[in-house]
Backbone as numpy.savetxt, mean C-alpha at the origin, in Angstrom:
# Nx Ny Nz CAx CAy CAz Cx Cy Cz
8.43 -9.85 6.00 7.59 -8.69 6.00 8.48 -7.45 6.00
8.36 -6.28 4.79 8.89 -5.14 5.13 7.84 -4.00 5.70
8.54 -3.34 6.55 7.34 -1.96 6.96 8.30 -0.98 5.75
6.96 -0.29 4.96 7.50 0.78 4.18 7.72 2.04 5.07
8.61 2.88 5.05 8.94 3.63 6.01 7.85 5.09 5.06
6.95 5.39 5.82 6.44 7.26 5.79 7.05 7.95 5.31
6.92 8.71 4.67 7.58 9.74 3.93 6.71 11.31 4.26
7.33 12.22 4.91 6.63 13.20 4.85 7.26 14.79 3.88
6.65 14.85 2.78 7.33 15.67 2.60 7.74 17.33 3.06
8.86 17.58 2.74 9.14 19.16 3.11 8.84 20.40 2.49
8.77 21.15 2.86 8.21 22.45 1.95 9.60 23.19 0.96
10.57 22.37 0.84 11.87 22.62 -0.10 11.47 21.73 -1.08
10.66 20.82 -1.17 10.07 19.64 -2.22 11.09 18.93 -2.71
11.40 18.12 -1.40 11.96 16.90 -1.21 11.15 15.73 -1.56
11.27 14.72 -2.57 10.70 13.83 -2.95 11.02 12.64 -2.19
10.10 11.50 -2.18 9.34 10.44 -1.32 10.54 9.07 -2.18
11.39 8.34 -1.65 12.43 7.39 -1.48 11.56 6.76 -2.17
11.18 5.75 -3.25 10.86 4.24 -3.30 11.34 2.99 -3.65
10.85 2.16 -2.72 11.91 0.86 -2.57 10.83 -0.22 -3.29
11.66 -1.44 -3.91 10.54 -2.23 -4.62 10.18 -2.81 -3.38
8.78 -3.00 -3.87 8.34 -4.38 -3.52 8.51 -5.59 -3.22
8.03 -5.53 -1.69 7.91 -6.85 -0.91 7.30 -7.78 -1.00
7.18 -9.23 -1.08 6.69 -10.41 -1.19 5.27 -10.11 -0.01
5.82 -9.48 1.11 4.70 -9.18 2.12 5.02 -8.17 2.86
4.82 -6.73 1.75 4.49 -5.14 3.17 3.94 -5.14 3.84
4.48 -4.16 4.51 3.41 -3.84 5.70 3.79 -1.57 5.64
2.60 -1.40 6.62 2.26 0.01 5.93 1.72 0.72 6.89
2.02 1.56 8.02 1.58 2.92 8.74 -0.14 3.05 8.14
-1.23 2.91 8.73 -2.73 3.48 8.26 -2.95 4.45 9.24
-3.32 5.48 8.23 -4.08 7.04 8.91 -4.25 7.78 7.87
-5.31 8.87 8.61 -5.73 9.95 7.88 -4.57 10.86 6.71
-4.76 11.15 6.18 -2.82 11.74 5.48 -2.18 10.84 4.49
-2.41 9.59 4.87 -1.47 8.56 4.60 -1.92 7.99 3.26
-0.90 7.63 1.97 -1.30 7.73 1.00 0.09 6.28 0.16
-0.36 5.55 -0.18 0.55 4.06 -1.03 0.46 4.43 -2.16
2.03 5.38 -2.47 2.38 5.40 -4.26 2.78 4.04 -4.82
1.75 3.37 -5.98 2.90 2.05 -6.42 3.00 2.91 -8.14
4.41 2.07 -8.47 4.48 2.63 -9.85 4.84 1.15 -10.36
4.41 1.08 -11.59 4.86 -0.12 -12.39 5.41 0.20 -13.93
6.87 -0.77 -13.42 7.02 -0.16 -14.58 7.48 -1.27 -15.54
7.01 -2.31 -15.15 6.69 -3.83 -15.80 5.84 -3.69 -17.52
6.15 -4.67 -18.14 5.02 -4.81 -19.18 3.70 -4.52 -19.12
3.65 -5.46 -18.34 1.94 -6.23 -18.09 1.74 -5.11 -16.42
0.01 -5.27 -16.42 -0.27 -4.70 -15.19 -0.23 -5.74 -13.97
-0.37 -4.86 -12.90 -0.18 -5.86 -12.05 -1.36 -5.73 -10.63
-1.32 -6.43 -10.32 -2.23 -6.56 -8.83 -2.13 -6.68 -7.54
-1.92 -6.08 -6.75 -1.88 -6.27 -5.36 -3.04 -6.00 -4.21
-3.23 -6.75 -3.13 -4.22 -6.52 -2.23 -4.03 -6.56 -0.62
-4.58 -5.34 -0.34 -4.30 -4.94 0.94 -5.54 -5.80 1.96
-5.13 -6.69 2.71 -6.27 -7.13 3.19 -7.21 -6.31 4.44
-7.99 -6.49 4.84 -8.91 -5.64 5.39 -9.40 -7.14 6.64
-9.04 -6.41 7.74 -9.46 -7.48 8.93 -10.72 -7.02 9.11
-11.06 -7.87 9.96 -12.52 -8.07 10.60 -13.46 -8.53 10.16
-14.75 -8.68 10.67 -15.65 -9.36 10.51 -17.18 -8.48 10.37
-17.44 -8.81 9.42 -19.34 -8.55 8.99 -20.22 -8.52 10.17
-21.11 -8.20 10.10 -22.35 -8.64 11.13 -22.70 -9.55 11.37
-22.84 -10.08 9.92 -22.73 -11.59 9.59 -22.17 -12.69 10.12
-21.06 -12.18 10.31 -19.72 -13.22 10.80 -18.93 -13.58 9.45
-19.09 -12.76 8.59 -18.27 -13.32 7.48 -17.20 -12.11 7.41
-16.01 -13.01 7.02 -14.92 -11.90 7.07 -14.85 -10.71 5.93
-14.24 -9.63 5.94 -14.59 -8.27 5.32 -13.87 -8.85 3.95
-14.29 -8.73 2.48 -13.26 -9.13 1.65 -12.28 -7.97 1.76
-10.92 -8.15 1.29 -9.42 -7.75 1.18 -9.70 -6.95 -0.24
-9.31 -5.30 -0.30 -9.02 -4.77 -1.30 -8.44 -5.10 -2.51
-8.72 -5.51 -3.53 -7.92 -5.76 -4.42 -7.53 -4.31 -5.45
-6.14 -4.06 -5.94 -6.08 -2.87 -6.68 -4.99 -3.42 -7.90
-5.70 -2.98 -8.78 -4.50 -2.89 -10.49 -4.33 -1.88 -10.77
-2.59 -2.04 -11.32 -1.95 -0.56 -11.60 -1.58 -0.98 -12.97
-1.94 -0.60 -13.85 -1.45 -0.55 -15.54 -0.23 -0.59 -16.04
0.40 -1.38 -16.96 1.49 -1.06 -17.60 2.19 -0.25 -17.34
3.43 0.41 -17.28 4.23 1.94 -17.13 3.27 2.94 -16.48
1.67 2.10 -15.46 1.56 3.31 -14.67 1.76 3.75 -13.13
1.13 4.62 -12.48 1.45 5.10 -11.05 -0.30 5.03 -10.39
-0.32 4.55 -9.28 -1.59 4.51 -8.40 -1.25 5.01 -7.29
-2.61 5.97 -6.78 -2.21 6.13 -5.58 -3.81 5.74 -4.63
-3.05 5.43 -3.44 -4.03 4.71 -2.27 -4.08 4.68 -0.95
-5.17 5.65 -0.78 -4.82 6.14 0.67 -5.35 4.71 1.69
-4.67 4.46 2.41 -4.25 3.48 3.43 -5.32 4.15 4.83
-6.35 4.09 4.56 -7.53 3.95 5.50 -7.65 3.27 6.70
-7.93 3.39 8.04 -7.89 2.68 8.77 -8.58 0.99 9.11
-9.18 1.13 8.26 -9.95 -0.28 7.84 -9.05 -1.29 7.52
-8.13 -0.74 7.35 -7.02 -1.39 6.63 -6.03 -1.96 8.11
-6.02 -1.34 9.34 -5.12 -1.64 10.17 -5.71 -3.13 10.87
-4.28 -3.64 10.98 -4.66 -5.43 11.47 -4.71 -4.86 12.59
-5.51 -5.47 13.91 -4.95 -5.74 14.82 -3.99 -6.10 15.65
-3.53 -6.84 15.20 -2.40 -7.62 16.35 -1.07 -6.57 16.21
-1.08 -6.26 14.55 0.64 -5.14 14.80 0.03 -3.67 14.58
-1.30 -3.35 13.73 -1.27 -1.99 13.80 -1.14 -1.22 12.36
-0.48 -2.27 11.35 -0.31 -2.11 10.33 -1.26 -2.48 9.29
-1.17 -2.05 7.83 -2.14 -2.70 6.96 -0.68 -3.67 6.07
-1.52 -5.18 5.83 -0.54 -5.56 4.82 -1.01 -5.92 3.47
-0.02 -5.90 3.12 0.17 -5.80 2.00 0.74 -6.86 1.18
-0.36 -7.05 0.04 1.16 -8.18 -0.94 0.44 -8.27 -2.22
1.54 -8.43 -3.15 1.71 -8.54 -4.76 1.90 -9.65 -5.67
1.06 -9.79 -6.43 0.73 -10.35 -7.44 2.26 -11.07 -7.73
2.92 -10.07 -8.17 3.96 -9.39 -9.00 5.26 -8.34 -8.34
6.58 -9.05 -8.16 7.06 -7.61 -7.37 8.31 -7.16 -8.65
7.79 -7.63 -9.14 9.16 -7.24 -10.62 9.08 -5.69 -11.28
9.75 -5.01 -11.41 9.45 -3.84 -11.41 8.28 -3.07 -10.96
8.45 -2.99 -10.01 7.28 -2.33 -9.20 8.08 -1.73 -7.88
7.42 -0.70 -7.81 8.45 -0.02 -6.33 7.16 1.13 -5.80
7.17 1.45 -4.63 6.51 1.95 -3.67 6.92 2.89 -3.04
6.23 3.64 -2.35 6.06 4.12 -1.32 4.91 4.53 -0.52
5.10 5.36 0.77 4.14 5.36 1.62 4.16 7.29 1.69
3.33 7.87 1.52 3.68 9.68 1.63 2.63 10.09 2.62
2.92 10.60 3.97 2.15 11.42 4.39 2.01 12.76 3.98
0.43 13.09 4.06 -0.07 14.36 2.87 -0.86 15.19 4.24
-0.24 16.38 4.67 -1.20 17.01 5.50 -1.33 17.95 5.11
């Protein structure tokens, strides 16, 4: 598991580090908080942030799924719905980690 480290930027417009992709991220969730992926692979690719908890129902919440296009950039704010319990984090994992790289930007 990697934790992507926050990025906040500065008002000199210092740009946001990105590191590829982990077999299994993990990711800071809050208000602000925003998952740049860029791909810059052929083919598109897919990754899904799972989403804990449980329905009313008792059935578990389905897990976000998101596709990012050929040579494109997505962005995804990391909602608290998204935080597991047990560490606090949302995780994360990919289809695909072959050219693909990330980050995490806090936006206030």
């Amino acid at each position: 598991m990697a934790l992507i480290s926050s990025f906040s930027p500065s008002k000199v417009g210092t740009a946001p580090t990105f590191g590829n992709a982990a077999a299994n991220d993990t990711a800071e969730v809050g208000v602000g908080l925003w998952l740049i992926v860029k791909n810059a692979s052929a083919g598109e690719v897919d990754f899904t942030i799972a989403t804990p908890g449980l329905l009313t129902t008792g059935d578990a919440y389905p897990d976000k799924v998101y596709t990012v296009a050929a040579g494109a950039e997505a962005w995804v704010p990391l909602i608290a719905d998204y935080r597991d319990p047990t560490d606090g984090y949302a995780h994360i994992t990919w289809e695909s980690t072959t050219s693909v790289t990330r980050a995490v930007v806090r936006m206030r």
